[in-house]
mmCIF file of the protein (N, C-alpha, C, O) and its ligand, coordinates in Angstrom:
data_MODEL
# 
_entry.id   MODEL 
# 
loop_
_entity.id 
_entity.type 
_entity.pdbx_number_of_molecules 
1 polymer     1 
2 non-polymer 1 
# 
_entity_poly.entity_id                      1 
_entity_poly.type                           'polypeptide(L)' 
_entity_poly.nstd_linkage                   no 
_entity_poly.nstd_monomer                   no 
_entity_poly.pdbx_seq_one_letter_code       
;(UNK)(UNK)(UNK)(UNK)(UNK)(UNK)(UNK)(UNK)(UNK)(UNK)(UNK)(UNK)(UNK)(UNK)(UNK)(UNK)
(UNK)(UNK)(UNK)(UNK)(UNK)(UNK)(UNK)(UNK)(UNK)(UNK)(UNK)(UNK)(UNK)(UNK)(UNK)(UNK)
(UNK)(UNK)(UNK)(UNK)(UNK)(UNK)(UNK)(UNK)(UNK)(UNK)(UNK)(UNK)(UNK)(UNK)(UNK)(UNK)
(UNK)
;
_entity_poly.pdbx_seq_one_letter_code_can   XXXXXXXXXXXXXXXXXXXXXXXXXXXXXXXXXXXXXXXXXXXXXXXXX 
_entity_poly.pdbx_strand_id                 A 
# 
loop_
_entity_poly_seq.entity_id 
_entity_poly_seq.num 
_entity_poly_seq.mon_id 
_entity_poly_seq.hetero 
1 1  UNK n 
1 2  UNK n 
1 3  UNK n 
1 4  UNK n 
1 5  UNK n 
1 6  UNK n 
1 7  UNK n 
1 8  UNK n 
1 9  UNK n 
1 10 UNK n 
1 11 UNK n 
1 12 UNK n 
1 13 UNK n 
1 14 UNK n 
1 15 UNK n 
1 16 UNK n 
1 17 UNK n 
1 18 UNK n 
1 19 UNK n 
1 20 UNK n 
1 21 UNK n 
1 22 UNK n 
1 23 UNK n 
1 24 UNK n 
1 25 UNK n 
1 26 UNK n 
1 27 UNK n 
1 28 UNK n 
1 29 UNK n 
1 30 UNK n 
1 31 UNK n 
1 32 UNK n 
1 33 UNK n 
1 34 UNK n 
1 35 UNK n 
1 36 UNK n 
1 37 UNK n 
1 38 UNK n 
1 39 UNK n 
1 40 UNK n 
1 41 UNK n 
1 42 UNK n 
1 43 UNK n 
1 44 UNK n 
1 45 UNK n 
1 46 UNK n 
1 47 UNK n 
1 48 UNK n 
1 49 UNK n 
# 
loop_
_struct_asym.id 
_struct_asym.entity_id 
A 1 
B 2 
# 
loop_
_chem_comp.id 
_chem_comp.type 
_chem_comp.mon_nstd_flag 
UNK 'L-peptide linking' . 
ZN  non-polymer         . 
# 
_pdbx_entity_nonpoly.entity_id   2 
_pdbx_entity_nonpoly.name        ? 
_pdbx_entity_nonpoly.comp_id     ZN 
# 
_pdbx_nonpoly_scheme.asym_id         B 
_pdbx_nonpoly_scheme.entity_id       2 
_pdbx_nonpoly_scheme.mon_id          ZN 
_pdbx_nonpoly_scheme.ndb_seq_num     1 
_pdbx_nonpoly_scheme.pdb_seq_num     101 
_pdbx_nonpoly_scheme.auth_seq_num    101 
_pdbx_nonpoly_scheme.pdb_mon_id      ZN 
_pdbx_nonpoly_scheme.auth_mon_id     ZN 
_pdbx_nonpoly_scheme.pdb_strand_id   A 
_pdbx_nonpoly_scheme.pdb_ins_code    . 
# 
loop_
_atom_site.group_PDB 
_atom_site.id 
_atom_site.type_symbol 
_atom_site.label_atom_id 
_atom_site.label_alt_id 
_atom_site.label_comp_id 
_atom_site.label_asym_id 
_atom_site.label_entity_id 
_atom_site.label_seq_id 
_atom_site.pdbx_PDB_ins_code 
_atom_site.Cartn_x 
_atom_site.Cartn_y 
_atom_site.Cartn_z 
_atom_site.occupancy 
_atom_site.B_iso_or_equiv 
_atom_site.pdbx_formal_charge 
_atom_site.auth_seq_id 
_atom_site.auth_comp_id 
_atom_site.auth_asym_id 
_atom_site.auth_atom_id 
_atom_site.pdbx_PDB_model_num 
ATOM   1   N  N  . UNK A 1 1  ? 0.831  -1.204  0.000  1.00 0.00 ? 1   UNK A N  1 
ATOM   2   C  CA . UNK A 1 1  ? 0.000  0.000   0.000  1.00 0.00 ? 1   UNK A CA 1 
ATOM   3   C  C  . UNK A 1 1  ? 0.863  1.250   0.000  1.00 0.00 ? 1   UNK A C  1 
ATOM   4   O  O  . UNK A 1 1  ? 0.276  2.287   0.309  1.00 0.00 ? 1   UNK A O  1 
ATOM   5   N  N  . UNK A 1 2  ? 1.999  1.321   -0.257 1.00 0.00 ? 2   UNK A N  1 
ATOM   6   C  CA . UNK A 1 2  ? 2.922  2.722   -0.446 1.00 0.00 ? 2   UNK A CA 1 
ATOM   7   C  C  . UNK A 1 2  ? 3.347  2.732   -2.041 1.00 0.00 ? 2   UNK A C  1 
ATOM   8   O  O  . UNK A 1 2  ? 3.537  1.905   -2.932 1.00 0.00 ? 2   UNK A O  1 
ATOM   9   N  N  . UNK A 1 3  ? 3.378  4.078   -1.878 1.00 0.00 ? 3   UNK A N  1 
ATOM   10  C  CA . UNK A 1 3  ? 3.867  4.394   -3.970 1.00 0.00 ? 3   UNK A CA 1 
ATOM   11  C  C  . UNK A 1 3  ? 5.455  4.257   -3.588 1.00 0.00 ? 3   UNK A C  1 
ATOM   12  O  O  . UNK A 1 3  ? 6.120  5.027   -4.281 1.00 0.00 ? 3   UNK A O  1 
ATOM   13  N  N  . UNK A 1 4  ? 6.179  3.547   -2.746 1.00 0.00 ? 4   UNK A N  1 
ATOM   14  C  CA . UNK A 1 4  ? 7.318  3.411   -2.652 1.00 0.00 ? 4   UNK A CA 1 
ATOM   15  C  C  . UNK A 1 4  ? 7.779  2.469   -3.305 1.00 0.00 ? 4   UNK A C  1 
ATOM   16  O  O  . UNK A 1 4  ? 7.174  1.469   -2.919 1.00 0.00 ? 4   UNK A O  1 
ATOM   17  N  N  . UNK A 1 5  ? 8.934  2.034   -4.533 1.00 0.00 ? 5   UNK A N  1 
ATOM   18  C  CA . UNK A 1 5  ? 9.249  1.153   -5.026 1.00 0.00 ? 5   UNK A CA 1 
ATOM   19  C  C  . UNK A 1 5  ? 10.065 0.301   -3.932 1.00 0.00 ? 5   UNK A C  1 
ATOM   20  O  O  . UNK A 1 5  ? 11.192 -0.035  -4.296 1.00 0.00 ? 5   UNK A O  1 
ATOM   21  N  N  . UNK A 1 6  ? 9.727  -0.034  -2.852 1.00 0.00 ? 6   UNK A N  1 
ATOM   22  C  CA . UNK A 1 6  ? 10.254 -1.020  -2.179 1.00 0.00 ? 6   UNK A CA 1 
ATOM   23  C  C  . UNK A 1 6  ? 9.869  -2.324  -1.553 1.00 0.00 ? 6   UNK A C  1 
ATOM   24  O  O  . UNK A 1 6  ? 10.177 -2.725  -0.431 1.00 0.00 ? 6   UNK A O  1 
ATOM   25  N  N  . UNK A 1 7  ? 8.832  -3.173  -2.858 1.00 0.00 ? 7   UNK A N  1 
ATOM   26  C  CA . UNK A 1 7  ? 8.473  -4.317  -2.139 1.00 0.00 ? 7   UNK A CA 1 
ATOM   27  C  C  . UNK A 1 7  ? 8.805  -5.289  -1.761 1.00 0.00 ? 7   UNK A C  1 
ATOM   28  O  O  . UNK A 1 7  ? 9.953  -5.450  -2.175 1.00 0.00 ? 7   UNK A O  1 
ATOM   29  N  N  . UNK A 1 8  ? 8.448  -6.246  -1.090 1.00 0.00 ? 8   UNK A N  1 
ATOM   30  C  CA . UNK A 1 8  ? 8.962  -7.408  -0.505 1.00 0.00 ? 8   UNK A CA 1 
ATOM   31  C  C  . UNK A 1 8  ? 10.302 -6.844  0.031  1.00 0.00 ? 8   UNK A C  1 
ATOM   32  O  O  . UNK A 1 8  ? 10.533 -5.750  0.546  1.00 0.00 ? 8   UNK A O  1 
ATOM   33  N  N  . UNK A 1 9  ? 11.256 -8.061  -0.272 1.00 0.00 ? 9   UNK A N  1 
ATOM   34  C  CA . UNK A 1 9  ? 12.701 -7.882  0.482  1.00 0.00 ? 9   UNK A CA 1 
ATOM   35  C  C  . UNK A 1 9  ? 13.481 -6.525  -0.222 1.00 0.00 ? 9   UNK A C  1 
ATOM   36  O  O  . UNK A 1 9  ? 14.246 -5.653  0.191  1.00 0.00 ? 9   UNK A O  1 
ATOM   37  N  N  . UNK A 1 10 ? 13.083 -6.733  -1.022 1.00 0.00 ? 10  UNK A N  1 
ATOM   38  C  CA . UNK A 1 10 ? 13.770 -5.073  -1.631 1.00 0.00 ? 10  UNK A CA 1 
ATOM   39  C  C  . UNK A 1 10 ? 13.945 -3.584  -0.986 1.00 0.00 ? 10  UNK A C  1 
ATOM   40  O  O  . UNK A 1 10 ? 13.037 -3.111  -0.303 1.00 0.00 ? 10  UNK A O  1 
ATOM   41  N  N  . UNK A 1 11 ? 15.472 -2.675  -1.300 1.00 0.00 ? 11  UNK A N  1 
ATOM   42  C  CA . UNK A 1 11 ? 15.241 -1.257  -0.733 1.00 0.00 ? 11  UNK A CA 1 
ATOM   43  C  C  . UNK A 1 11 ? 16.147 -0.727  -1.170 1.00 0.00 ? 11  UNK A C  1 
ATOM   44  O  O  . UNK A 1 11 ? 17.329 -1.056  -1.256 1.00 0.00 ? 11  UNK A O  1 
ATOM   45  N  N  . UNK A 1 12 ? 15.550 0.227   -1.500 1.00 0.00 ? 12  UNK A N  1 
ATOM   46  C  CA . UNK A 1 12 ? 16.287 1.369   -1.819 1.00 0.00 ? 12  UNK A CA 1 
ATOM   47  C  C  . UNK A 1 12 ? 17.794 1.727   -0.771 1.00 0.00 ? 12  UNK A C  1 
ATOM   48  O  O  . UNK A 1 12 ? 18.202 1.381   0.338  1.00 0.00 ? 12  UNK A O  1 
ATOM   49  N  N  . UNK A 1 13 ? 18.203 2.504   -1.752 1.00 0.00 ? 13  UNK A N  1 
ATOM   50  C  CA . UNK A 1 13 ? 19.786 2.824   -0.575 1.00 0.00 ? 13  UNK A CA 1 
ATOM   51  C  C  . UNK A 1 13 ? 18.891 4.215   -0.002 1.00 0.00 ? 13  UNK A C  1 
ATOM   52  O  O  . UNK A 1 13 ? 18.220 5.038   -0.624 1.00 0.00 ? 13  UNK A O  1 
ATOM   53  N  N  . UNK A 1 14 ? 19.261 4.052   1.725  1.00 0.00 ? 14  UNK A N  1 
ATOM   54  C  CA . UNK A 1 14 ? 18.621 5.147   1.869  1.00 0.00 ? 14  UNK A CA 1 
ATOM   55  C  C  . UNK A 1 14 ? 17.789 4.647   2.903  1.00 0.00 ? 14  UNK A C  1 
ATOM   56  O  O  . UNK A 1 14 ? 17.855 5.166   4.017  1.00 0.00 ? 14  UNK A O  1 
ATOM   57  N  N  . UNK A 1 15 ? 16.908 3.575   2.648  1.00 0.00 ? 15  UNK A N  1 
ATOM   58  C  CA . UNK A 1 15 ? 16.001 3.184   3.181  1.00 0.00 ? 15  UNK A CA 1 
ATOM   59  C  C  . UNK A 1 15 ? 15.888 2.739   5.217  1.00 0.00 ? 15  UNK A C  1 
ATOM   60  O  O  . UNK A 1 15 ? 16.778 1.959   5.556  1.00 0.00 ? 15  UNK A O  1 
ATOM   61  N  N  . UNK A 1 16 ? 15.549 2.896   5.627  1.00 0.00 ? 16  UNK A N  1 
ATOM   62  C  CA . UNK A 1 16 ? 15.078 1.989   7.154  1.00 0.00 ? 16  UNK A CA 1 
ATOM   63  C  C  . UNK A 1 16 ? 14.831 0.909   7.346  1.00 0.00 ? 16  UNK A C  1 
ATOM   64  O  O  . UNK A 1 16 ? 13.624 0.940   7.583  1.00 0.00 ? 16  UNK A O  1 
ATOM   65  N  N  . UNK A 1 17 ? 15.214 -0.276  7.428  1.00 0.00 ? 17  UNK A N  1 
ATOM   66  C  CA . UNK A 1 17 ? 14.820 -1.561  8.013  1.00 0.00 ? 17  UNK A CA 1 
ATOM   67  C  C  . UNK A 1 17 ? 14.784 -1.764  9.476  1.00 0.00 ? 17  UNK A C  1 
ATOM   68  O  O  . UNK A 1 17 ? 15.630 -1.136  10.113 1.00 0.00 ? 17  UNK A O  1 
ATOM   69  N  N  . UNK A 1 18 ? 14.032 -2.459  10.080 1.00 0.00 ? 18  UNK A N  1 
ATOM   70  C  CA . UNK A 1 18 ? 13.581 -2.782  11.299 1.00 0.00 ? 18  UNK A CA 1 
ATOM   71  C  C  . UNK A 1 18 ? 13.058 -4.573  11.349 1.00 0.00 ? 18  UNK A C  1 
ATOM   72  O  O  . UNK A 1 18 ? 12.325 -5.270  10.647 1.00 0.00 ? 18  UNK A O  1 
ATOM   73  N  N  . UNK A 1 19 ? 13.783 -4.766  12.418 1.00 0.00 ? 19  UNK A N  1 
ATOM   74  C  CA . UNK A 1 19 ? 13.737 -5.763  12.595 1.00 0.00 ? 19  UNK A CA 1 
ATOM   75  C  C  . UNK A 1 19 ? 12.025 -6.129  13.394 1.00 0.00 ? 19  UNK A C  1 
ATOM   76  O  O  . UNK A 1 19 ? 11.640 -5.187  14.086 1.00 0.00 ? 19  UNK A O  1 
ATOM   77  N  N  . UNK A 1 20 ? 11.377 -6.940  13.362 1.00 0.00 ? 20  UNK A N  1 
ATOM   78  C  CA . UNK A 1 20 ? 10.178 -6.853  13.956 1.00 0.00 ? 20  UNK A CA 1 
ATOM   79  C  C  . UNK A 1 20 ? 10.356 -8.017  15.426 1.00 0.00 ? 20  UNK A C  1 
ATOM   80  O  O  . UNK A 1 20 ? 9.493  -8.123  16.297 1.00 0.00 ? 20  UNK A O  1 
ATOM   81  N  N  . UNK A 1 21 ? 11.286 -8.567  15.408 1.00 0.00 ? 21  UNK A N  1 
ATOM   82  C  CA . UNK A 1 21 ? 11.391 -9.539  16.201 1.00 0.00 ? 21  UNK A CA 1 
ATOM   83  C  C  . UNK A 1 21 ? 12.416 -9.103  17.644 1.00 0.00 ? 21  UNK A C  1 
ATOM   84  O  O  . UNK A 1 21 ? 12.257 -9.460  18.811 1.00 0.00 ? 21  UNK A O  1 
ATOM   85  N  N  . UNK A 1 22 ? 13.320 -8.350  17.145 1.00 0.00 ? 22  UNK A N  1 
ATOM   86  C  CA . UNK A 1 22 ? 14.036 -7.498  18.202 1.00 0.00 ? 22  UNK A CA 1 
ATOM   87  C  C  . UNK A 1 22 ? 13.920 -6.059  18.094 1.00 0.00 ? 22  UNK A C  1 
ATOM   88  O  O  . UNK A 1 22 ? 14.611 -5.483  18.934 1.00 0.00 ? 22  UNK A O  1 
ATOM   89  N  N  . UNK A 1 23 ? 13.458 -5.522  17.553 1.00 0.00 ? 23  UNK A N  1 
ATOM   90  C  CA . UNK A 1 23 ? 13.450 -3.879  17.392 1.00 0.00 ? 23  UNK A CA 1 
ATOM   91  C  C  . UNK A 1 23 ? 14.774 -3.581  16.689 1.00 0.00 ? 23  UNK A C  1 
ATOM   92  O  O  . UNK A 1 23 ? 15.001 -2.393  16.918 1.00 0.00 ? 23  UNK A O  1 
ATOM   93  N  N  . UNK A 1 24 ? 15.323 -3.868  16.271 1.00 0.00 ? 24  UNK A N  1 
ATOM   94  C  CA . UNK A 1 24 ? 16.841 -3.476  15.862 1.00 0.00 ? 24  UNK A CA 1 
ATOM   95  C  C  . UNK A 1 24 ? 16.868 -2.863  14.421 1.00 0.00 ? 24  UNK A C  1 
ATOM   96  O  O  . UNK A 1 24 ? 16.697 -3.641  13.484 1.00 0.00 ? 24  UNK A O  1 
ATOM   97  N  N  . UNK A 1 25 ? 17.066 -1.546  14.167 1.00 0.00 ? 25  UNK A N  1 
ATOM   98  C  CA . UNK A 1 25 ? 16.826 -1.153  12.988 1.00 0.00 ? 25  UNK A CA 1 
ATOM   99  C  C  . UNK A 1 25 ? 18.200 -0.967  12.444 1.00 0.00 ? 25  UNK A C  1 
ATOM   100 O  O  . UNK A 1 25 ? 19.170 -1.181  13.172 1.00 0.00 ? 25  UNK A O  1 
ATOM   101 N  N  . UNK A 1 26 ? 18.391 -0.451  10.787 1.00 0.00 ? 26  UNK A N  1 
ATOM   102 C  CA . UNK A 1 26 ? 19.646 -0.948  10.039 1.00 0.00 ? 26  UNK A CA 1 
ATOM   103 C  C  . UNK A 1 26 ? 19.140 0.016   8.901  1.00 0.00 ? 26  UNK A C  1 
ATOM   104 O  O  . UNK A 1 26 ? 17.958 0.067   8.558  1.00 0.00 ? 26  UNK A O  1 
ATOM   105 N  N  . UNK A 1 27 ? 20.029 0.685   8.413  1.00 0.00 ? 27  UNK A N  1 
ATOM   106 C  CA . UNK A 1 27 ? 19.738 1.699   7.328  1.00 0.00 ? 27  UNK A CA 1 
ATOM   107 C  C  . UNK A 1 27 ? 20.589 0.896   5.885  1.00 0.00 ? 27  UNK A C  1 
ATOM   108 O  O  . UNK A 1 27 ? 21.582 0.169   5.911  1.00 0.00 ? 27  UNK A O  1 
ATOM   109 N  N  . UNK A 1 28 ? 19.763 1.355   4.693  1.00 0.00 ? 28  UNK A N  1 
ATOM   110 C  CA . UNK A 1 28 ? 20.311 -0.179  3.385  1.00 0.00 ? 28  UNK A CA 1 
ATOM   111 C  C  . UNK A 1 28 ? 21.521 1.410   2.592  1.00 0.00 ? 28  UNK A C  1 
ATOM   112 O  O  . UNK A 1 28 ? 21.366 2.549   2.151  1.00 0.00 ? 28  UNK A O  1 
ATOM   113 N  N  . UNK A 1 29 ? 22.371 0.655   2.793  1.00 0.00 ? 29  UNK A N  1 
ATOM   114 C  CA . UNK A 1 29 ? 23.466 1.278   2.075  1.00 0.00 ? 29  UNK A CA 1 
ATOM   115 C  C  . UNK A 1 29 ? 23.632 0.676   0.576  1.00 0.00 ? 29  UNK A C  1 
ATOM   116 O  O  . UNK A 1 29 ? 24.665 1.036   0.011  1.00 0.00 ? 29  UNK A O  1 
ATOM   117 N  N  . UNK A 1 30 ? 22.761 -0.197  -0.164 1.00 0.00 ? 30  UNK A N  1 
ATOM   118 C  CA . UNK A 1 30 ? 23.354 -0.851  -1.103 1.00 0.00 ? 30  UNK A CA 1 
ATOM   119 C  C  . UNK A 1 30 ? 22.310 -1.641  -2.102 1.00 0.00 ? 30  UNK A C  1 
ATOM   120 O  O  . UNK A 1 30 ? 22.242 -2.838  -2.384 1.00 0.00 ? 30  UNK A O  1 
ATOM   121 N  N  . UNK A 1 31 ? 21.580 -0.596  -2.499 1.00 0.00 ? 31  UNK A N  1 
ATOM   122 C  CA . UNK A 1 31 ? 20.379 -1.091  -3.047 1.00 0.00 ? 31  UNK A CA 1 
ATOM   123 C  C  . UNK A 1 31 ? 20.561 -2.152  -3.873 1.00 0.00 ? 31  UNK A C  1 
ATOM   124 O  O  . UNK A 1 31 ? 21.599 -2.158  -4.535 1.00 0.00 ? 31  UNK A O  1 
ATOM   125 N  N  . UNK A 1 32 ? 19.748 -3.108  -3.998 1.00 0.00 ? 32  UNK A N  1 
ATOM   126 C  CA . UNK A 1 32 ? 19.761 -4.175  -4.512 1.00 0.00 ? 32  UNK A CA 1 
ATOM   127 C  C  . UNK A 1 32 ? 20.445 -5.298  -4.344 1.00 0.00 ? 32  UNK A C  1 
ATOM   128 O  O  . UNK A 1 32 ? 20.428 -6.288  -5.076 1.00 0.00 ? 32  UNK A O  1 
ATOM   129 N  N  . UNK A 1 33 ? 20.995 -5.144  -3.451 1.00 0.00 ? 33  UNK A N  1 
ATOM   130 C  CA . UNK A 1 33 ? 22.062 -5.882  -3.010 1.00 0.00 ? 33  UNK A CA 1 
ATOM   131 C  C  . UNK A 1 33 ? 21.374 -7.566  -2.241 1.00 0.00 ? 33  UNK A C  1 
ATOM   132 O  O  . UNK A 1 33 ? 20.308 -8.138  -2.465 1.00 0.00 ? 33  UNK A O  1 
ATOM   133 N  N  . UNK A 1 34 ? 22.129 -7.811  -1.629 1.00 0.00 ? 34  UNK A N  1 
ATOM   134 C  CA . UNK A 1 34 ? 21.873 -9.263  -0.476 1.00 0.00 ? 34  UNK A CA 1 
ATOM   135 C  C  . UNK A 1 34 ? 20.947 -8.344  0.421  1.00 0.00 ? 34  UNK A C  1 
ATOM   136 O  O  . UNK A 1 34 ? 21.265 -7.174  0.636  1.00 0.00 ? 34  UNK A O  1 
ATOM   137 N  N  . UNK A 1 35 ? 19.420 -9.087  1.107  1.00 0.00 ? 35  UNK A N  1 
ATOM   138 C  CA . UNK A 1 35 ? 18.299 -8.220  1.999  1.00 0.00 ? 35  UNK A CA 1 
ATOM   139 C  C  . UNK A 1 35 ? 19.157 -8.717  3.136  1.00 0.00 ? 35  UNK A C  1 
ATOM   140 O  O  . UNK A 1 35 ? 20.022 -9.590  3.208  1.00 0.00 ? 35  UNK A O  1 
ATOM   141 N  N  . UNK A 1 36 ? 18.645 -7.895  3.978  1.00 0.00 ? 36  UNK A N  1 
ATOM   142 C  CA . UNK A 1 36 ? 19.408 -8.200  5.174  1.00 0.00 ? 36  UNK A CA 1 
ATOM   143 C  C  . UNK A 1 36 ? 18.676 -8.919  6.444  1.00 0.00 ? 36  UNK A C  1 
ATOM   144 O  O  . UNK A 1 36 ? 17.450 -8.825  6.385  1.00 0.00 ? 36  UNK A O  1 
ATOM   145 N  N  . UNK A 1 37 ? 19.103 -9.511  7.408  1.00 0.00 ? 37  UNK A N  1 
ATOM   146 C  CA . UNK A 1 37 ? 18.453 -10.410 7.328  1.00 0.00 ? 37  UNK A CA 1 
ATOM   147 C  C  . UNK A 1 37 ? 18.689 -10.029 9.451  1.00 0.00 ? 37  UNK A C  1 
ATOM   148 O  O  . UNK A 1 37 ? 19.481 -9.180  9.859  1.00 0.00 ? 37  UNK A O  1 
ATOM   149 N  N  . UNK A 1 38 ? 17.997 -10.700 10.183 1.00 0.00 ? 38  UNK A N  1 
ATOM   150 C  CA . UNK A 1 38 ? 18.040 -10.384 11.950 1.00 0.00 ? 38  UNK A CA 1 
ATOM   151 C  C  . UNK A 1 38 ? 16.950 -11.513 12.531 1.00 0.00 ? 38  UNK A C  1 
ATOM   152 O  O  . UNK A 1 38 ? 15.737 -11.345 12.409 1.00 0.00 ? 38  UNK A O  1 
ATOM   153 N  N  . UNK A 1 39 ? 17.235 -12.081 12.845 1.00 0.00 ? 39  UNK A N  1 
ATOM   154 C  CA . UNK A 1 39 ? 16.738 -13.143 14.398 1.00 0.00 ? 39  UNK A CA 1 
ATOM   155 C  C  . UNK A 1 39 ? 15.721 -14.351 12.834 1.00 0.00 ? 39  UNK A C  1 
ATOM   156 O  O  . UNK A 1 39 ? 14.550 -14.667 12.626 1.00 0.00 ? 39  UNK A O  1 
ATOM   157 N  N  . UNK A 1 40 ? 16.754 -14.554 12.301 1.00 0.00 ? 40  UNK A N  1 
ATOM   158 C  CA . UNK A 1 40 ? 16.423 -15.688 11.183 1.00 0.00 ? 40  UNK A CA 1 
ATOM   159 C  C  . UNK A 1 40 ? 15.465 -14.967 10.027 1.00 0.00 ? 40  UNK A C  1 
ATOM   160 O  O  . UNK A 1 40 ? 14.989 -15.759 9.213  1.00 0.00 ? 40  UNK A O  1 
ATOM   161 N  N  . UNK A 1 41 ? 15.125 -13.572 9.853  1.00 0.00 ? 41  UNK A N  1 
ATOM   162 C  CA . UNK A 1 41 ? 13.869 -13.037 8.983  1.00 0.00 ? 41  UNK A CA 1 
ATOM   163 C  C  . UNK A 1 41 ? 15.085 -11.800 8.330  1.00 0.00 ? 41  UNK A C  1 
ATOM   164 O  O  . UNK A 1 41 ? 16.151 -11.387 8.786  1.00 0.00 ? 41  UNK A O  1 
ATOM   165 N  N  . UNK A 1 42 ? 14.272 -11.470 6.997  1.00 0.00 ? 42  UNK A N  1 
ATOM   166 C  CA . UNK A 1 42 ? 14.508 -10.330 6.659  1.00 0.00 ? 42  UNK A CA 1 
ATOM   167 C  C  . UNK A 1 42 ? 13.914 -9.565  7.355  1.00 0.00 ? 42  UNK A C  1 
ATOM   168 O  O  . UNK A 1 42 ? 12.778 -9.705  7.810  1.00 0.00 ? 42  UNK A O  1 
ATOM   169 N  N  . UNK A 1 43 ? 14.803 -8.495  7.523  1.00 0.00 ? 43  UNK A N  1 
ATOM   170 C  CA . UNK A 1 43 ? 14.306 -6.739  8.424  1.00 0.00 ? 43  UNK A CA 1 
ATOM   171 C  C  . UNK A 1 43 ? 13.148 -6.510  7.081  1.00 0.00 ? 43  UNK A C  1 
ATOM   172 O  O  . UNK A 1 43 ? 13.267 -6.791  5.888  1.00 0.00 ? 43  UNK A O  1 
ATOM   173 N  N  . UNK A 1 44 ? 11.850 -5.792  7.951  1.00 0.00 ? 44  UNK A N  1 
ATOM   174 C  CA . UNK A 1 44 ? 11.032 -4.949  7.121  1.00 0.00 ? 44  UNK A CA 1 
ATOM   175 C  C  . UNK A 1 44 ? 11.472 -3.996  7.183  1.00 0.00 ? 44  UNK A C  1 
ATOM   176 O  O  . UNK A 1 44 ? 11.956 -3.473  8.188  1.00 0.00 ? 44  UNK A O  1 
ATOM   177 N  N  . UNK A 1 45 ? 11.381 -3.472  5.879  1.00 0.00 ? 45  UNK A N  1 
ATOM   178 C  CA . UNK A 1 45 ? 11.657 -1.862  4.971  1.00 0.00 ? 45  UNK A CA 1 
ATOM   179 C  C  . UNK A 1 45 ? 10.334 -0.872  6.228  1.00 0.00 ? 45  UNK A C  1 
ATOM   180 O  O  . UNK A 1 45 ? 9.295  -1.466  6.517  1.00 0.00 ? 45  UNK A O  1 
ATOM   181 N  N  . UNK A 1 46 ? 10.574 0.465   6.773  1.00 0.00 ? 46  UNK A N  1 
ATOM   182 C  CA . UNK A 1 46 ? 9.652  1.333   7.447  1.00 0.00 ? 46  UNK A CA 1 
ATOM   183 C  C  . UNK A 1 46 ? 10.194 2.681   6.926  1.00 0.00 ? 46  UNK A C  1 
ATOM   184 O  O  . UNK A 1 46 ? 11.310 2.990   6.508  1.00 0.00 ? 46  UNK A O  1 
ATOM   185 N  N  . UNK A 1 47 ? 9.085  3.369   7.078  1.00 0.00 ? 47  UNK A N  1 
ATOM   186 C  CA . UNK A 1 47 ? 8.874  4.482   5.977  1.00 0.00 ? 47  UNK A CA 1 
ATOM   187 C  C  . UNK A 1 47 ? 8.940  5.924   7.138  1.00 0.00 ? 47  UNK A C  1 
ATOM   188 O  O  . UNK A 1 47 ? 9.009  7.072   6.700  1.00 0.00 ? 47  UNK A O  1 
ATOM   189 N  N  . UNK A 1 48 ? 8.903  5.582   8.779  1.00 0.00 ? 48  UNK A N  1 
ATOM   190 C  CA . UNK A 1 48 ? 8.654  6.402   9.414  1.00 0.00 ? 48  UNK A CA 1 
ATOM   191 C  C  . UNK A 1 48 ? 10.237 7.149   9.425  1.00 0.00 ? 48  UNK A C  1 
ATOM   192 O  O  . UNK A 1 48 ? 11.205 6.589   8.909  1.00 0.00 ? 48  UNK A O  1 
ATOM   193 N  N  . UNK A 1 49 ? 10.311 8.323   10.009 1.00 0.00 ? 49  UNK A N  1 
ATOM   194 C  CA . UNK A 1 49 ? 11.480 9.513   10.409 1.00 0.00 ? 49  UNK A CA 1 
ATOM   195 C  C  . UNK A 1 49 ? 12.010 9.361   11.656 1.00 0.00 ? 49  UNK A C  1 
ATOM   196 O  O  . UNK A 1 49 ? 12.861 10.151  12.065 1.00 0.00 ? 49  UNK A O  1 
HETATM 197 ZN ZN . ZN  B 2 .  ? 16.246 -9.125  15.146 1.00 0.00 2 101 ZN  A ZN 1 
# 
């Protein structure tokens, strides 16, 4: 539901990931790259500031 081209495991460089399982967030330096990954899951992409 966002006009953000960042679905699924995908993100932009730039982007916020957050881990949902520990809180641990991680900023994507490397778009397209390997998703990154925390407590066995990819981090979800979050859009908040
Ligand atoms: Zn985690």
């Amino acid at each position: 539901m966002s006009a953000q081209n960042t679905e699924g495991t995908e993100a932009s460089n730039g982007n916020r990931l957050r881990c949902n399982n520990c809180g641990s967030e991680a900023i994507v330096t490397k778009a397209g790259g390997s998703s990154l990954n925390c407590c066995g899951a990819p981090l979800e992409v979050t859009f908040g500031r």
